[in-house]
N, C-alpha and C positions, 0 to 999 in steps of 0.2 A: 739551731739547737735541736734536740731529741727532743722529743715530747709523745706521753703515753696516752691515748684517745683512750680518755673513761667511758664515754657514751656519747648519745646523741642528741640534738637537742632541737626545739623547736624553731625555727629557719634554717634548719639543712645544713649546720657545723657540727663539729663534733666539739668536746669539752674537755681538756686537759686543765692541767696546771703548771704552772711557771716554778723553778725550781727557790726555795724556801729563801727570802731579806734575812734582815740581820736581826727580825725579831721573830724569825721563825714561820709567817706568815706566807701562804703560797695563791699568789694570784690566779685567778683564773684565765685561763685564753681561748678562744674559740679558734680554729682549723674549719676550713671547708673542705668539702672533696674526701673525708676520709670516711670510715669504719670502725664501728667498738671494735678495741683491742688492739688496734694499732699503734706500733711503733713507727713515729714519722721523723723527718725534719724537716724543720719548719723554719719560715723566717718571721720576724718579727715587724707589723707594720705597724701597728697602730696602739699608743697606751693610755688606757682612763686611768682612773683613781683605782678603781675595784676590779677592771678586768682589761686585758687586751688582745686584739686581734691579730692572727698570724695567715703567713702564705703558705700554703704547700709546695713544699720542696721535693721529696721524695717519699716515696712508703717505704717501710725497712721493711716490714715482714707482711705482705700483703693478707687481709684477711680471705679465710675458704669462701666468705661470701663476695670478695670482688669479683665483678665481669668486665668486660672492656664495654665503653658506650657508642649506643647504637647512631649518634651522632657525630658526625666531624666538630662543632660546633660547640660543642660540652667543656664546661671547663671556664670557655669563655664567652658564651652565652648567659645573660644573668637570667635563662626561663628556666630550666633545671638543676636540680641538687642531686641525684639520688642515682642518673643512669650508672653510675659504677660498681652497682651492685645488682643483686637480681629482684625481679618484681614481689614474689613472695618474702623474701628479707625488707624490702620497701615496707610491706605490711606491717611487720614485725616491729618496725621503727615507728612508723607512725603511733600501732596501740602503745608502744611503751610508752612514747610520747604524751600522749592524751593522758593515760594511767598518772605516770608523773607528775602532773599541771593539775591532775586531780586532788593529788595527797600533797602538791606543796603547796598550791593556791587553796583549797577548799575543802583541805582539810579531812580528806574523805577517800579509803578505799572501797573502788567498787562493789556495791554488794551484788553484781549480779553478772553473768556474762558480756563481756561484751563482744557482739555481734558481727562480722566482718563483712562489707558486700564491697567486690572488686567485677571488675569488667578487664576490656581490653586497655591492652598498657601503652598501645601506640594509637595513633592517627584518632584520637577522639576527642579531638577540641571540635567543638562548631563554630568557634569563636577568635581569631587570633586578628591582632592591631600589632602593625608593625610603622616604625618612624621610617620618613621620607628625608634623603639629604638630594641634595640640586650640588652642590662643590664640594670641596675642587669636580668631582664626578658623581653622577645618579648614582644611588643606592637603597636599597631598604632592609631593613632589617631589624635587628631589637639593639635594647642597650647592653654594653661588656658587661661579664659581671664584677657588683660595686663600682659602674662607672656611670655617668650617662653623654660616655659616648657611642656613638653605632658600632654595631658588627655587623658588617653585608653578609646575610643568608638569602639563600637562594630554593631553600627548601626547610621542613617544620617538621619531623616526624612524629610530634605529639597531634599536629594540626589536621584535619581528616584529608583525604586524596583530593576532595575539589578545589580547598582550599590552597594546598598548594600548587593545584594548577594556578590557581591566582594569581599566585605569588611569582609566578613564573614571566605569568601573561604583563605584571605590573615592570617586572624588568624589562620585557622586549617594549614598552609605551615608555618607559624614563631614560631608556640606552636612545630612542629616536626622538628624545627630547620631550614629549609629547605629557611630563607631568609637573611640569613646573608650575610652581601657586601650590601644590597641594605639601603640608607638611606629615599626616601623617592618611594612614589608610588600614580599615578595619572591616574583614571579611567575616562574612555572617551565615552559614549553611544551614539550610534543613535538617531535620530528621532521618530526611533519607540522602541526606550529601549531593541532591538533585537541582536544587535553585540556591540562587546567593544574593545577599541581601550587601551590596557596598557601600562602605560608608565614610565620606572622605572630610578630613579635618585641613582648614588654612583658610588664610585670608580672599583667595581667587580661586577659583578649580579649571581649567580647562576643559571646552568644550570637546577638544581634540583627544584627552584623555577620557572622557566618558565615551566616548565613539568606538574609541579603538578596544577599551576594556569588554565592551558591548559584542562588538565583533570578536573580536580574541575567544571571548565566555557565552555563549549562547545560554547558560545554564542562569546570567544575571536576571534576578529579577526586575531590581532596580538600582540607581545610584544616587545616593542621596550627598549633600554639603552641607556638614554642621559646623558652627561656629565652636571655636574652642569652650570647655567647659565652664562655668561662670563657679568660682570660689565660695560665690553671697548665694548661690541656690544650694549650695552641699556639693559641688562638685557634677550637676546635672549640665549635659552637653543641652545645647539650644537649637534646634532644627533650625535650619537655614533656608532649605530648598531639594525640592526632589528634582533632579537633572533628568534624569530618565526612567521609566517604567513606574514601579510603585515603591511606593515610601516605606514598606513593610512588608513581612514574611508569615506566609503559615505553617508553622512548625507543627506539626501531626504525631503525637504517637499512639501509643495502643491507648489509652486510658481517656485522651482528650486529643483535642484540636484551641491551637492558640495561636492568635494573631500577637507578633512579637514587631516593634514599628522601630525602627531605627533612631539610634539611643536609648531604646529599654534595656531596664534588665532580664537575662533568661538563663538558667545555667549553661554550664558549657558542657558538660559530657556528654553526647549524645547516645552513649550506651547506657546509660544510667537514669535517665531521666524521671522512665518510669518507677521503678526500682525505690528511687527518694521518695518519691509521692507514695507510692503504696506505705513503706516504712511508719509515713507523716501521718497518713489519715486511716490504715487498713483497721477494721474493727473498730473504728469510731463511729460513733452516733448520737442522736437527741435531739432539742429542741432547739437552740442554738449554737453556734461555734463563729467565736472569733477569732478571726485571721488578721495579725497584726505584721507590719512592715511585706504587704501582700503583693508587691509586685505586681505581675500581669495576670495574677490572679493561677496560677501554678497548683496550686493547695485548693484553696477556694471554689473551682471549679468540679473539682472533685468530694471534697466535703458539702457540697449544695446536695449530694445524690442521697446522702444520709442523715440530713438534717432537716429541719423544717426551714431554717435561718442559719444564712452565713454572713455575719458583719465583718467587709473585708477594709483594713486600711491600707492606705499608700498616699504617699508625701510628692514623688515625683511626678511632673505632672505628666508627662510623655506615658511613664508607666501607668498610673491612673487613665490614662485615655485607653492603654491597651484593658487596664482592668475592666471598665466601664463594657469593652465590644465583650470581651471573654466571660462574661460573668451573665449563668442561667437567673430566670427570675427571680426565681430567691435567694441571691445574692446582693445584699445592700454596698456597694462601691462608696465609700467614706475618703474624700482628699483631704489629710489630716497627718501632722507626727504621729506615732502611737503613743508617745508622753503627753500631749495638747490634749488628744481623745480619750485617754484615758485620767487622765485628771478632768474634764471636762463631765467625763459620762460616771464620776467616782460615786455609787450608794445604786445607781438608775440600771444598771445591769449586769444579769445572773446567768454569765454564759456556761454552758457542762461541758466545752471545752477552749482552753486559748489556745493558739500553733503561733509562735514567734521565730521567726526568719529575719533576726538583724545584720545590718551590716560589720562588717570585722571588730568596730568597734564595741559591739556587743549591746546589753539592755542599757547597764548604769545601772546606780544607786534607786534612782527617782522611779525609773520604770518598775525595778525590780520590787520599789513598798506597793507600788500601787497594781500590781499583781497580787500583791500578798490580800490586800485590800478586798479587792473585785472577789476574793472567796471562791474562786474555780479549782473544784476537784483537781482532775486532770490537766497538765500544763503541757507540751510539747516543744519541745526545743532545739533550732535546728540552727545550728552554730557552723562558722567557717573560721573559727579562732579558739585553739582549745584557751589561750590563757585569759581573754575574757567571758569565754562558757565558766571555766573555772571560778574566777571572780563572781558570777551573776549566782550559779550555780549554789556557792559558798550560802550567798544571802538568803536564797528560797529553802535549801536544807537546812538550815536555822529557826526559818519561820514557822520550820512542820514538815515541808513537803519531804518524800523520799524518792529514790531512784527505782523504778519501776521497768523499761529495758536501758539499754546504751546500744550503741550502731553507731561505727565508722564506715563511714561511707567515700568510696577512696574515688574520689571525682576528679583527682587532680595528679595520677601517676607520676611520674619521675620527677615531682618538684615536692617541695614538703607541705605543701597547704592539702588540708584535710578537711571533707565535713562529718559532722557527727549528729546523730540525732538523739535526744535525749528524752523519753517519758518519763514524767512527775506524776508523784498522784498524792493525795492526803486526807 
């Protein structure tokens, strides 16, 4: 069927409608692959109650912002959404996006600029894990998109240049058999794209495979085997054993130095890195700041410079160890949820500023009273999901607080995941 692409929408479809029932009612459908303002056709895959999901068939009248993408891979790759258009229109999609999730979740147009910081749009992941198959024949690669079965890539163009030599060096060691036992594999670069941090996932590793990756990669630092993620810890991979060299990487930029240990978390844009942190902490100051779901200490190591007291938490213990090396004297390292801790430490502390870094799935209900609670001025907000910034967002505007700057920060080029950083004040 035709179908007219009204906009765009958060996971990288576009949003039409299904042409009107017998009670005049017009369902929604989602499209991938396209552009506002296109006329497509589409087929029909999949239908809920309230919405359903179509394929792209053809563009009818191509929008002025399509490009062709810079990948063979695209399409049917599930890493990217967006190469078919140009990076500055990518932009453009994202703020509407964000904008949108503002005024339908929370109720709220921006009352103040929002901010745009962008880098380069290829080769700046530091970070890419790709699945291992053994039959019928070696391969690695990601999963189809909306599949999870593999696509053999051979190359990453979001990924930076060392990495995919990696990816290169990992074929020529699984074409001569040499990776069998391992099921997936997760390349980790510096700052400056110069040492690689590898990290291999499966029941057995080969010693043959660390050998040859070793020799293939001069640039390895080390190779580590973790056991698959454990579900009962939140999804945190379990170190196994370091095979070769060091179990961790120092990731340097202008602003810090940070030990990042294999299975932590670290962002992945390498062009960006600085850039977030300044945004997060630049012109902050006072007597304390707490840094909640803190990571390897990212924020915290930089807010120590302005502060007298930085109380940093983090739940993960892998990350927590890295907190613990990365964190100057006045930084207090807390292993704790930031919900446990903060209901824990509720009437007993008056920080002049919080910075919360949660995962996708955002604060919650429970974090967000007890924010409200702790009575801090200034809040900071650093979101990689606008629809649950939205959600959390909604509740703290309610309590009082207002919006103070906004910043998208475009960490994540040709796919739709965004982050944004939000100051609150009241």
């Amino acid at each position: 069927m035709e179908l007219l692409i009204e906009k765009l929408v958060y996971g990288g479809e576009g949003l039409a409608r299904l042409p009107a029932d017998g009670q005049g009612r017009r369902k929604t459908v989602f499209v991938p692959f396209v552009l506002e303002g296109e006329p497509v056709e589409a087929q029909l895959r999949k239908q809920e109650k309230s919405f359903a999901r179509a394929e792209l068939i053809e563009v009818l009248k191509p929008s002025l912002q399509r490009v062709g993408p810079a990948c063979p891979y695209f399409q049917r790759c599930g890493g990217c959404h967006y190469q078919h258009t140009t990076y500055e229109h990518q932009l453009e999609i994202k703020a509407a996006i964000l904008r949108e999730n503002l005024q339908r979740i929370a109720k709220v147009e921006l009352p103040v600029e929002l901010q745009i910081h962008s880098a380069e749009a290829w080769n700046y992941r530091n970070r890419s894990r790709l699945k291992v198959q053994h039959a019928p024949e070696f391969a690695i690669g990601y999963f189809k998109f909306n599949s999870h079965e593999l696509l053999p890539v051979d190359k990453c163009p979001i990924s930076s240049p060392l990495i995919n030599r990696a990816i290169g060096a990992m074929w020529e060691t699984g074409r001569a058999g040499g990776a069998q036992g391992a099921q997936e594999i997760e390349f980790f670069a510096d700052a400056e794209d110069a040492r690689l941090l590898v990290e291999l996932y499966g029941d057995s590793v080969p010693d043959r495979l660390v050998q040859e990756l070793k020799t293939a990669l001069p640039e390895v630092a080390g190779v580590v085997a973790l056991a698959p993620a454990d579900r009962r810890l939140g999804g945190v991979p379990r170190r196994s054993s370091i095979l070769v060299g060091s179990g961790e990487l120092s990731y340097k930029t202008k602003l810090a130095s940070f030990r990042v240990s294999a299975g932590a978390f670290f962002q992945v844009n390498r062009y960006l890195t600085d850039e977030l942190v300044s945004i997060v902490t630049g012109g902050r100051s006072g007597t304390t700041a707490l840094d909640l779901y803190a990571g390897g200490g990212l924020f915290s190591t930089v807010l120590s410079r302005e502060f007298k007291q930085v109380i940093a938490i983090e739940a993960s213990p892998i990350s927590y160890s890295d907190l613990k090396y990365n964190s100057p004297g006045n930084v207090k390292a807390v292993r704790a949820m930031s919900a446990e801790y903060l209901e824990k430490m509720a009437g007993k502390l008056k920080p002049d500023l919080v910075v919360m870094d949660p995962p996708r799935g955002g604060l919650g209900e429970s974090v967000v009273h007890r924010l409200v609670s702790l009575g801090a001025p200034p809040l900071t907000y650093v979101s990689c999901d606008p629809a649950t910034l939205s959600r959390d967002l909604g509740g703290l505007l309610m309590a009082g607080y207002r919006i103070e700057q906004a910043h998208l920060v475009d960490l994540f080029p040709q796919t739709y995941h965004m982050e944004s950083v939000f100051h609150l004040t009241r």
